[in-house]
N, C-alpha and C positions, 0 to 999 in steps of 0.2 A: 485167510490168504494174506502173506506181506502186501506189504505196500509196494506198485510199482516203481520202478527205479525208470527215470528216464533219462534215455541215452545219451541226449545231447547234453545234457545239463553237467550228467556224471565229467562227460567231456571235455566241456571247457572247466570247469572247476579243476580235473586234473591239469591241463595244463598250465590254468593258474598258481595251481599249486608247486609243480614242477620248475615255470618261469622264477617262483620267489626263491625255491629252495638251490637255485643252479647261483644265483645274485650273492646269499648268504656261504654256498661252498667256495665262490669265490672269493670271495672276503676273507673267506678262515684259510684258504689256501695263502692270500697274500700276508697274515696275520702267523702264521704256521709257526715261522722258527722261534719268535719272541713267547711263543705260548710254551714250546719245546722246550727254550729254557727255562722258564717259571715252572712249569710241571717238574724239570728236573731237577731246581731246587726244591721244593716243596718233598721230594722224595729223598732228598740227600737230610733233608732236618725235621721231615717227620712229622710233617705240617701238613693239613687237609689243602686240600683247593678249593680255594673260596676266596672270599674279597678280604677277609681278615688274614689270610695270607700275602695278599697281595698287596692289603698297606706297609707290612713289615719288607716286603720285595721289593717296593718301591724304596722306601725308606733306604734301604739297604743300597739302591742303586745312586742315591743322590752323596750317601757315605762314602761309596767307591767312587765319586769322582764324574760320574758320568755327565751328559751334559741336558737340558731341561726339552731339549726337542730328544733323546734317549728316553725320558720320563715319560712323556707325552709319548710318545707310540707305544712302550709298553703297556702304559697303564688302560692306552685305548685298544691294543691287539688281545690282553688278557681280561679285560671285561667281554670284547664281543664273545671269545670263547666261554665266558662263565656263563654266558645268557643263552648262547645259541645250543651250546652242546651240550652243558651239565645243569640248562635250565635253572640258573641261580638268580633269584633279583637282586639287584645293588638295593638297599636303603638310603633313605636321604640321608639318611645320618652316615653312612658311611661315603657316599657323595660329597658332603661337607670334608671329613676328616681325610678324602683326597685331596683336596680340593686346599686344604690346610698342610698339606706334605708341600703339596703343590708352589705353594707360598713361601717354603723357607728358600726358595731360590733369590728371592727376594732379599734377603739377609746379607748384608756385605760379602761374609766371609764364601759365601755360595756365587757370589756375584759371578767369575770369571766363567761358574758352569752354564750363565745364558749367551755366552758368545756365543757367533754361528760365524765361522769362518769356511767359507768356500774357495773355491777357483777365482783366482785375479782377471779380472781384464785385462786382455794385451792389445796394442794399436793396432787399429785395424789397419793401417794399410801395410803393418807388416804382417800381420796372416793373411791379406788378397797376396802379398810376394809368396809366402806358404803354398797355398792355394795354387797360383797361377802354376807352379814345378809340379803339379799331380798328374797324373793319365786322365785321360776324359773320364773317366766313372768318379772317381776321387775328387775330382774337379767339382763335378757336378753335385754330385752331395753335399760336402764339406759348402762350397758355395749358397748352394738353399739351406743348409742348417745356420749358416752364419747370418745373413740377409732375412732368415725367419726369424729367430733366435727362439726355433723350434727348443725342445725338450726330445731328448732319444726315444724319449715312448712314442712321439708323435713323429718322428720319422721312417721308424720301424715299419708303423702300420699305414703308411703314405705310398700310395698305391697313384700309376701315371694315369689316369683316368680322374685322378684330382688336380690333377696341374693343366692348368688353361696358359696357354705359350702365348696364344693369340692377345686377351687381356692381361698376359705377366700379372699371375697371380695363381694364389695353391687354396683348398680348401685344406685347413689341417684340423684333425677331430680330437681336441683338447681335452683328454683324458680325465685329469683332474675336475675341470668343470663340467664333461660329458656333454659337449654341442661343438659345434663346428664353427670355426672361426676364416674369415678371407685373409688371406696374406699378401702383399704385393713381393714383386719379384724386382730386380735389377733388369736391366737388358742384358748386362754380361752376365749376370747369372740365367735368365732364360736361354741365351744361346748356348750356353755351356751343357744346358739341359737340353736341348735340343739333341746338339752332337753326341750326348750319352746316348739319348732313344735314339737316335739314328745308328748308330754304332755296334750297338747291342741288340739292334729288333726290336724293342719293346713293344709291349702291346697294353691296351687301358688296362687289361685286370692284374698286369704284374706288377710286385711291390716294386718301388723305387729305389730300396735299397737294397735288398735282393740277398741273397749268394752268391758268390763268385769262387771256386774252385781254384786252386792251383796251376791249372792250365788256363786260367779264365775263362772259365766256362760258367754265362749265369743260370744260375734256376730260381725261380720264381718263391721264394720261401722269405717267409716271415723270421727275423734273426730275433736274438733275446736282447734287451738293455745291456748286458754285461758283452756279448759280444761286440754291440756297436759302439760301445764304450772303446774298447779295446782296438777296433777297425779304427776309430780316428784317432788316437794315443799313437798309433802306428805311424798314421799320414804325417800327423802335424807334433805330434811330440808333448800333444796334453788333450784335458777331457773335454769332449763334447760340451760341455754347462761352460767352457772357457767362450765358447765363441757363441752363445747365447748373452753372457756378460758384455762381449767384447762390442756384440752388436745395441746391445742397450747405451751399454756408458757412450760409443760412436755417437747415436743421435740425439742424446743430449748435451752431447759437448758441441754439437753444430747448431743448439736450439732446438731441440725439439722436446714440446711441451710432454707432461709425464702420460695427459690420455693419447697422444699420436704413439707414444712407446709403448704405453699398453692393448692396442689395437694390434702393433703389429707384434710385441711378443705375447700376446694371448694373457695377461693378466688379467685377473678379477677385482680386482684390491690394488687402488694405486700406491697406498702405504707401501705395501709389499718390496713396489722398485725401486721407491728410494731409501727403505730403512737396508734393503739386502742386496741391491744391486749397486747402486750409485756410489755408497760409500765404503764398496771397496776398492773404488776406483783413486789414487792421487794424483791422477794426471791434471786438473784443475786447481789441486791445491800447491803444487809445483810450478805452474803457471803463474800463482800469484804471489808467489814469497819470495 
């Protein structure tokens, strides 16, 4: 006679099993298109898929010009796939010798491909003038995204049941870092949110930033990054990460030290805001010349 199998045990192991396996197709899902095109070079030159493809792919990418955070996600999105799906191990040896691709960005002549140029800062009190000409809904977003210096992923899924009006303040669930961070609010941006939830009905479990129909009609539905990319490009005439910047460079240029900046835009790493935030701002160096 088998050995018996017992049921609860079988049970949670599956859904251990299932919990890891939903984490991993999420990952391959966000890793998807960068793997897309390595497979379809790899079939256009008649190359295996494998890591020794993938150094000459890389290689190839830093030839073309591309830039070293381009390197950096490919080289990360086509290894999770070599491990996850076609069960390949990287070697250390070939670790290294990415690792040494990695490195020629370092080389003078590669220099310009570590630039990271983004969205400028603009003064903020001429986007509160932006701001203030919107309808109450527009108002009130664009207002808690500037005064967070939220990230579009984390206002997508920012639900009114996270915004405490009483202590002006938002809990927002920082994506990146995966935990929850407290944000303070303005007083003209909490009323501003006020008058949205008043206006529209809202209720705790709806998203904050919602849909809105044609006839403005909302429903309660979770938008993509590229659409709410797109919804304030509309309002204000640039992207969403403009007024995350606008609100950084703002409170440092009134004094405020880099941890009060990183509190309230959710950084982890204060390197971060000043190698990529601060100095794409001239407004201080125009000040002093």
């Amino acid at each position: 006679m088998g050995e018996l199998i017992n049921i609860d045990v079988f049970v949670t192991d599956k859904k251990v099993n299932d919990a890891i396996q939903l984490q991993v197709d999420k990952k391959l899902n966000v890793y998807k298109g960068d793997f897309k095109r390595f497979k379809y070079y790899c079939s256009i030159n008649n190359r295996e898929i494998n890591f020794e493809s993938l150094e000459v792919y890389l290689y190839e990418t830093i030839e073309n010009g591309l830039k070293l955070s381009t390197f950096n996600r490919r080289s990360a999105a086509i290894k999770y796939h070599l491990e996850n799906v076609y069960e390949l191990l990287q070697t250390s040896e070939q670790r290294k010798r990415i690792a040494q691709l990695r490195s020629i960005y370092n080389n003078q002549e590669y220099s310009e491909q570590k630039r990271i140029q983004g969205q400028s800062a603009q003064p903020k009190d001429e986007v509160l003038m932006l701001i203030k000409q919107l309808d109450v809904r527009a108002k009130a977003i664009t207002l808690l995204n500037l005064v967070t210096a939220a990230r579009p992923s984390e206002m997508i899924t920012l639900r009114i049941k996270h915004i405490d009006l009483q202590s002006r303040s938002v809990s927002v669930y920082m994506k990146k870092q995966n935990e929850w961070k407290v944000k303070r609010l303005t007083l003209e941006c909490t009323n501003a949110v006020r008058s949205y939830i008043k206006e529209y009905g809202l209720q705790d479990e709806d998203y904050f930033v919602g849909q809105v129909d044609k006839h403005g009609n909302y429903t309660s539905a979770k938008i993509s990054d590229t659409a709410y990319r797109k919804t304030i490009h509309k309002w204000l005439g640039f992207a969403p990460y403009t007024l995350r910047k606008t609100q950084i460079t703002a409170m440092h240029e009134v004094g405020a030290d880099i941890a009060t900046i990183a509190k309230q835009s959710g950084h982890k790493n204060l390197e971060t805001i000043t190698k990529h935030y601060l100095e794409v701002n001239d407004t201080l160096v125009d000040k002093y010349i």
